[in-house]
C-alpha positions as CSV (number, residue, x, y, z in Angstrom):
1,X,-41.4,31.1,-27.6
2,X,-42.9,33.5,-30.3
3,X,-41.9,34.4,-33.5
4,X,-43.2,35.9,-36.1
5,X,-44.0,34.6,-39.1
6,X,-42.5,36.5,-42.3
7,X,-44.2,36.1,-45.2
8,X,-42.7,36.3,-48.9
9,X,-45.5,35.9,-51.9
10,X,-44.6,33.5,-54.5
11,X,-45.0,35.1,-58.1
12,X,-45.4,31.7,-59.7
13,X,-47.4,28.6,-58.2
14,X,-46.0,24.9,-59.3
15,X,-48.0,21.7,-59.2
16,X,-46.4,19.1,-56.9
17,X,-45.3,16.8,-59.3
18,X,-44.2,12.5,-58.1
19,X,-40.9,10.7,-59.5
20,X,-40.2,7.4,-58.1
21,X,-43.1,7.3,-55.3
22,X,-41.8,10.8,-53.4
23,X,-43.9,14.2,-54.2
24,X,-41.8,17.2,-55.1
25,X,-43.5,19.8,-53.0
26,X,-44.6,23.0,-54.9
27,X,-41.9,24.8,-52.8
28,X,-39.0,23.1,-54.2
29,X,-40.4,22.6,-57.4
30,X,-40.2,26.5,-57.9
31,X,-36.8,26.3,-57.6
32,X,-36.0,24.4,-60.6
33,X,-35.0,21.0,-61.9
34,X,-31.5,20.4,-60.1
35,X,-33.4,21.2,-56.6
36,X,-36.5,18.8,-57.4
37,X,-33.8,16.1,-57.9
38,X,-31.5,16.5,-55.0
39,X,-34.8,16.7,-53.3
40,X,-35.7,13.2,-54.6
41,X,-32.1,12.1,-54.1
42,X,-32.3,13.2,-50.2
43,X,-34.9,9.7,-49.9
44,X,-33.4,7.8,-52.8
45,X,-29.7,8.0,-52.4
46,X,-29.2,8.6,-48.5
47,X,-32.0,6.6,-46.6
48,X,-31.7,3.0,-46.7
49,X,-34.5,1.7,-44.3
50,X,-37.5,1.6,-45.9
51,X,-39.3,2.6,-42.7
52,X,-37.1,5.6,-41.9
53,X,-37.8,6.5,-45.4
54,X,-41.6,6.4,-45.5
55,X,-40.9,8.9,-42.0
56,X,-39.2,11.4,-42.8
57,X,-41.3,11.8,-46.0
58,X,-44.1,12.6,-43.8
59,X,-42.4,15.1,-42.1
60,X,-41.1,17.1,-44.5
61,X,-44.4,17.0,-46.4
62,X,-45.8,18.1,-43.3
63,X,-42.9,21.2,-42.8
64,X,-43.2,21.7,-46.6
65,X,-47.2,22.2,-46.6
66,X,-46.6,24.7,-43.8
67,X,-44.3,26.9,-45.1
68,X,-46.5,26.8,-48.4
69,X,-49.5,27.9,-46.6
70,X,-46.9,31.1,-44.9
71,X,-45.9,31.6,-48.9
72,X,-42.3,31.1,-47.9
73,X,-39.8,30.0,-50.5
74,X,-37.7,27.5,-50.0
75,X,-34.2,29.7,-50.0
76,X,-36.2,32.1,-47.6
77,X,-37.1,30.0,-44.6
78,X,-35.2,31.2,-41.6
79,X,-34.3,29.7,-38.6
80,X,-37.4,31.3,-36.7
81,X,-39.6,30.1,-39.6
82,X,-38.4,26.2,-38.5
83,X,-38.4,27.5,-34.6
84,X,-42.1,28.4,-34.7
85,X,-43.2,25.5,-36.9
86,X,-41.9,23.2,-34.1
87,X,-43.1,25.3,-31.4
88,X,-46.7,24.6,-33.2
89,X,-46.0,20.8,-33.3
90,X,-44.5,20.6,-29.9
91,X,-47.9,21.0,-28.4
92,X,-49.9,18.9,-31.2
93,X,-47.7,15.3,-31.0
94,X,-45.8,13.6,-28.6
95,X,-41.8,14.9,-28.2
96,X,-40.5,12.1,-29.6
97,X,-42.3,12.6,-32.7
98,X,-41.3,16.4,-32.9
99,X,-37.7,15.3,-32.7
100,X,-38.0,13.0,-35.6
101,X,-39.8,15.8,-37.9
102,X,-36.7,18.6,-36.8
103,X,-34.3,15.5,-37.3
104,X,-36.0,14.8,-40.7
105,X,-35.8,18.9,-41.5
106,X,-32.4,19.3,-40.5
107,X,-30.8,16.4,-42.5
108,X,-33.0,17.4,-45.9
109,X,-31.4,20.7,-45.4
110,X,-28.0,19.6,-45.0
111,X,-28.3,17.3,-48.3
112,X,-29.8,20.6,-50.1
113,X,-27.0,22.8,-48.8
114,X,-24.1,20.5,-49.8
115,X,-25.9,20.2,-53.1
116,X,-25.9,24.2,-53.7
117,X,-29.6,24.2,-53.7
118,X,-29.9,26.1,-50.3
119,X,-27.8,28.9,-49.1
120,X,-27.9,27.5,-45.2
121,X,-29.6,25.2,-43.3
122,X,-32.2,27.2,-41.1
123,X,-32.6,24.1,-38.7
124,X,-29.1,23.5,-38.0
125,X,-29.5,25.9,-34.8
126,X,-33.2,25.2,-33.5
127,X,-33.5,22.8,-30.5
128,X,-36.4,20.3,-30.0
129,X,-38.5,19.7,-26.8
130,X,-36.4,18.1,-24.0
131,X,-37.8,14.7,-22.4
132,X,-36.5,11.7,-20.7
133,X,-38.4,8.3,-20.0
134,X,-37.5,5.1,-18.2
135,X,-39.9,2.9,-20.0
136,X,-41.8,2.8,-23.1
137,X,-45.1,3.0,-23.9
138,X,-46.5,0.2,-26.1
139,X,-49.0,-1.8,-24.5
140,X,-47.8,-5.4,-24.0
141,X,-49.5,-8.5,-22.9
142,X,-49.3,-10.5,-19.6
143,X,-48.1,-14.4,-19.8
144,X,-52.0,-15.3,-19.9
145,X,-52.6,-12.6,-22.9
146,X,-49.9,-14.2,-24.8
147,X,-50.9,-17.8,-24.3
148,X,-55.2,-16.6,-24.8
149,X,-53.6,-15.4,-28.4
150,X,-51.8,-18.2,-29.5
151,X,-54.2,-20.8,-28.4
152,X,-57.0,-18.2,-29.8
153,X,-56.0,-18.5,-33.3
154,X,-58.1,-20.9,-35.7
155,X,-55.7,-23.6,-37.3
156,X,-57.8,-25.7,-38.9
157,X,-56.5,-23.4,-42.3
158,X,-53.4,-22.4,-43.7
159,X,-53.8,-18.5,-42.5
160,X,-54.4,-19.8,-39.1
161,X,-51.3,-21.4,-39.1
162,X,-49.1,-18.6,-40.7
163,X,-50.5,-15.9,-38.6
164,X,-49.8,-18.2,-35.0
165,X,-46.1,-18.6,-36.8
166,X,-45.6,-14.8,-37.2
167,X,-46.7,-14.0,-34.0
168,X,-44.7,-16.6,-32.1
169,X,-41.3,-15.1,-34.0
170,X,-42.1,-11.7,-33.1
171,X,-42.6,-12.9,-29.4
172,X,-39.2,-15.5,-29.5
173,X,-37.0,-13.6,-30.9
174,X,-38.2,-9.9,-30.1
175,X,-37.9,-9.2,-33.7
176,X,-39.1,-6.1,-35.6
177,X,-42.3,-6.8,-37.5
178,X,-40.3,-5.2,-40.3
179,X,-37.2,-7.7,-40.0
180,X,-39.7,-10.7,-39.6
181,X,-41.9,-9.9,-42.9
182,X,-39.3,-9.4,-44.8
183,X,-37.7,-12.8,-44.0
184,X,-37.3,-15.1,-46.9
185,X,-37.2,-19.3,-46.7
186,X,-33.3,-19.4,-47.1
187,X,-33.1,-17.7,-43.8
188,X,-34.7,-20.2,-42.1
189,X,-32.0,-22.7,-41.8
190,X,-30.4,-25.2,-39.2
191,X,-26.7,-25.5,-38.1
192,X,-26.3,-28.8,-36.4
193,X,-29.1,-29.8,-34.1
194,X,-30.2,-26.1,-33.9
195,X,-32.6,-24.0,-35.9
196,X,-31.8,-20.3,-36.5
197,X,-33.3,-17.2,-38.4
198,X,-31.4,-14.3,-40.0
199,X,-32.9,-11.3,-39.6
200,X,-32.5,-8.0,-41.6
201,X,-32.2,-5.2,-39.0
202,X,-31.6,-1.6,-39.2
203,X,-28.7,-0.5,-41.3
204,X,-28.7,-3.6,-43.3
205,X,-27.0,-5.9,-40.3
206,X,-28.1,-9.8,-40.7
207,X,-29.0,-10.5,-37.0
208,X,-29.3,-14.6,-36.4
209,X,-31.5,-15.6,-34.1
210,X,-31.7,-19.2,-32.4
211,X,-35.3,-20.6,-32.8
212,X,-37.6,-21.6,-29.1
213,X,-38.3,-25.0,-29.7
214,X,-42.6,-23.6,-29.7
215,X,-41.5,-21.5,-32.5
216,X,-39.6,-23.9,-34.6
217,X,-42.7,-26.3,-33.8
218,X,-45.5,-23.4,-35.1
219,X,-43.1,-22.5,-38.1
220,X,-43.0,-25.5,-39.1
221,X,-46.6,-26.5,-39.6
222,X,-47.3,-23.8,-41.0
223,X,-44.5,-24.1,-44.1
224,X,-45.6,-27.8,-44.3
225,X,-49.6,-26.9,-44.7
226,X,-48.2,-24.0,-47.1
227,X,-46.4,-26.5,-49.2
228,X,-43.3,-24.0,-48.8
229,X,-40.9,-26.7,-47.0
230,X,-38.1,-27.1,-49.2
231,X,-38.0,-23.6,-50.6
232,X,-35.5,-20.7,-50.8
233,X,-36.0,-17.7,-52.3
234,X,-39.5,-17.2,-51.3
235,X,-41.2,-15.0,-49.0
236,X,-41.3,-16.7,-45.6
237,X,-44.8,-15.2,-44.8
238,X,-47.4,-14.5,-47.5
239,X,-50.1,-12.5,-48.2
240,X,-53.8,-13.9,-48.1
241,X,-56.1,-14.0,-51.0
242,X,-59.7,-15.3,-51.2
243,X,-62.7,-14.9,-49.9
244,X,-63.0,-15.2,-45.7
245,X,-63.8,-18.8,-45.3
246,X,-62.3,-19.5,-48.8
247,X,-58.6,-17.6,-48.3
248,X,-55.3,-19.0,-49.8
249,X,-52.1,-17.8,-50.2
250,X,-50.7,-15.4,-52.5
251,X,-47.0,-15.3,-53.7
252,X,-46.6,-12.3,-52.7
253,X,-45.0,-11.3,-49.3
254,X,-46.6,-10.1,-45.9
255,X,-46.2,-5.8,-45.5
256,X,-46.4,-4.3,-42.0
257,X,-49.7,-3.5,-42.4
258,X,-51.0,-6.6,-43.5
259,X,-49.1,-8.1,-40.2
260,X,-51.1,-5.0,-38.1
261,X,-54.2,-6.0,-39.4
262,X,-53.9,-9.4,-38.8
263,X,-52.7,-9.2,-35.4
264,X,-55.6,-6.6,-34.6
265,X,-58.6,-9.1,-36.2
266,X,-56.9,-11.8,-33.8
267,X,-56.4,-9.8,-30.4
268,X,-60.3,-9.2,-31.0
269,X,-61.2,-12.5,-31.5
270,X,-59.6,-13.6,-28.7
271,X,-60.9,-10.7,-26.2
272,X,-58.1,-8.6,-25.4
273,X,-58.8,-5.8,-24.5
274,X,-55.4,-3.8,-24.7
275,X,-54.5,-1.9,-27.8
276,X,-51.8,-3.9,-29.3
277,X,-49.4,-3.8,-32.1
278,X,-46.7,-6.0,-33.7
279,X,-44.4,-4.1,-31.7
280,X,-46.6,-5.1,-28.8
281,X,-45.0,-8.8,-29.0
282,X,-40.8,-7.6,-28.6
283,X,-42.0,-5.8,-24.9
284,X,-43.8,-9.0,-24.2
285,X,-41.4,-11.3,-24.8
286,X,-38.2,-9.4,-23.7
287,X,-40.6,-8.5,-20.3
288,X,-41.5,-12.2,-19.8
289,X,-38.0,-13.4,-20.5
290,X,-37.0,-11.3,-17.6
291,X,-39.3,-12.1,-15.4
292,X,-38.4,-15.8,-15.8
293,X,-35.1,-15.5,-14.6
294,X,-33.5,-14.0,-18.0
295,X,-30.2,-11.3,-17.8
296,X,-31.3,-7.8,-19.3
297,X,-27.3,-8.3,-21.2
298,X,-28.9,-11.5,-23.2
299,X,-31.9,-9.9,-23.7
300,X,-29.9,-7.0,-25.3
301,X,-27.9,-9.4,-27.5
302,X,-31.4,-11.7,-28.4
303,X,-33.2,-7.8,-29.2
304,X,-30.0,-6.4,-31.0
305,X,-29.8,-3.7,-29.3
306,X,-27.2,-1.2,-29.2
307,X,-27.8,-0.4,-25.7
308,X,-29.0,-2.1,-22.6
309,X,-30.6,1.3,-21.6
310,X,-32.9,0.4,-24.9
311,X,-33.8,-3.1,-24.0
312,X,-34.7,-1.6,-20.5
313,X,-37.6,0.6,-22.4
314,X,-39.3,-2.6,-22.9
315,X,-38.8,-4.2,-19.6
316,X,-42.3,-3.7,-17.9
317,X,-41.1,-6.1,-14.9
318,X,-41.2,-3.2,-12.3
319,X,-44.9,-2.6,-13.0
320,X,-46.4,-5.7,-10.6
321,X,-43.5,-5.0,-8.3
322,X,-44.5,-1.4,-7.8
323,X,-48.0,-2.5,-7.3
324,X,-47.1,-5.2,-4.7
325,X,-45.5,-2.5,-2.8
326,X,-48.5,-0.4,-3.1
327,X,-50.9,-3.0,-1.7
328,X,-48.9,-3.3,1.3
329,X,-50.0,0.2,2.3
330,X,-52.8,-0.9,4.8
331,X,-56.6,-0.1,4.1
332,X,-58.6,2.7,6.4
């Protein structure tokens, strides 16, 4: 597709201005005080997961910047303004990503229209790229990757130990890295002769978890060397302070970045060569829980998913079985 791009000068230029951690694009900010706080009220007031959040902030900062550099104004941009902006993207990221960014520009719209600071949403009618895919993408690790990680990792200290713990609940209960940072000690608990973990998923649900008996046993030393044993309303996983061969814990809690860090020093350190991620750990476990006999229905319920075509993303069990096949194709 081509469009043209229509261009409408702006007689006055606005400094982006920040409230509560979101920038108020000069675009909107032009267009007065009650649009620069629906605007802020579009992250504040209508997306809950942090995550999400953090997302679609990017994206429309992204659209936002682009339309500034056309010199559109905000109650100007037209559905072929939005078409051609994700024709440009379409061939710079991956489709999935274009979706989220017309997603993100269609729902900020929708919250500006309902809010009379828009006369129409000009990305109600604009379609993103079509695709389709059977399985996902993140790397994962083999049975032998997982175990060269785990038994990789120094525990002679207290990080040791927290980082093996954090790793091992990822892999057991193909948590989120989000849900598993942002556990606290209360929900860590046993019912009976069982352990369990609550953890906070998408849209606020409490998912609970039964522990593996290797991640109850790695949990545990760690909250014993940590001196957090007995605690409730405490981060689960903390934060290091210190100097290298000096580092302690901090009260404060783990982010997703600090988890990514950590999990990227350690697949290093132990050699492994793939390009993992904490998300890395819920394809490996769900994909070795299947290929030990598991039912893709309990992995959906252990993963919360909301579909079993979801869980089947991470299911990587077809990939040695497709190159068996191969191999039996004889040699010439």
């Amino acid at each position: 597709m081509s469009a043209k791009i229509i261009t409408i000068n702006k007689t006055k230029a606005v400094a982006k201005r920040r409230s509560g951690g979101i920038i108020v694009p000069a675009i909107v900010a032009s267009e007065g005080e009650a649009t620069s706080k629906r605007f802020i009220e579009f992250f504040t007031a209508t997306i809950r997961n942090r995550n999400t959040r953090a997302a679609y902030a990017r994206a429309i900062a992204q659209f936002m910047t682009w339309c500034e550099s056309h010199r559109l104004a905000l109650k100007s941009i037209e559905p072929v303004h939005v078409a051609a902006y994700i024709e440009k993207l379409t061939g710079e990221r991956e489709p999935q990503t274009v979706k989220q960014h017309l997603a993100a520009i269609r729902t900020l719209f929708d919250w500006l229209v309902t809010g009379q600071c828009a006369p129409h949403n000009p990305a109600s009618s604009v379609r993103g790229p079509r695709y389709s895919y059977k399985k996902g993408k993140t790397p994962i690790l083999d049975e032998d990757g997982m175990q060269r990680l785990l038994s990789g990792i120094d525990t002679s200290d207290v990080t040791g130990l927290r980082d093996r713990a954090l790793i091992a609940l990822m892999y057991y209960t193909f948590g989120r890295v989000s849900a598993i940072v942002a556990l606290d000690l209360k929900d860590y608990y046993r019912r009976g002769k069982k352990h369990f973990i609550a953890l906070k998923e998408k849209g606020g649900k409490h998912h609970e978890v039964p522990l593996h008996h290797k991640a109850l046993e790695y949990l545990d030393a760690y909250l014993e060397a940590a001196g957090l044993s007995g605690l409730k309303d405490e981060p689960l996983f903390r934060s290091s302070k210190g100097k290298a061969k000096e580092k302690t814990l901090s009260e404060n809690r783990m982010s997703r970045i600090d988890a990514w860090k950590m999990i990227k020093r350690r697949a290093l350190r132990a050699g492994i060569k793939e390009d993992i991620s904490p998300h890395s750990f819920r394809g490996t476990g769900i994909t070795l829980y299947l290929e030990n006999g598991g039912s893709l229905e309990h992995a959906q319920a252990i993963a919360d998913h909301a579909s079993p075509r979801t869980t089947k993303l991470y299911d990587r069990t077809g990939d040695q079985l497709s190159l068996d096949e191969i191999e039996r194709i004889p040699s010439l």
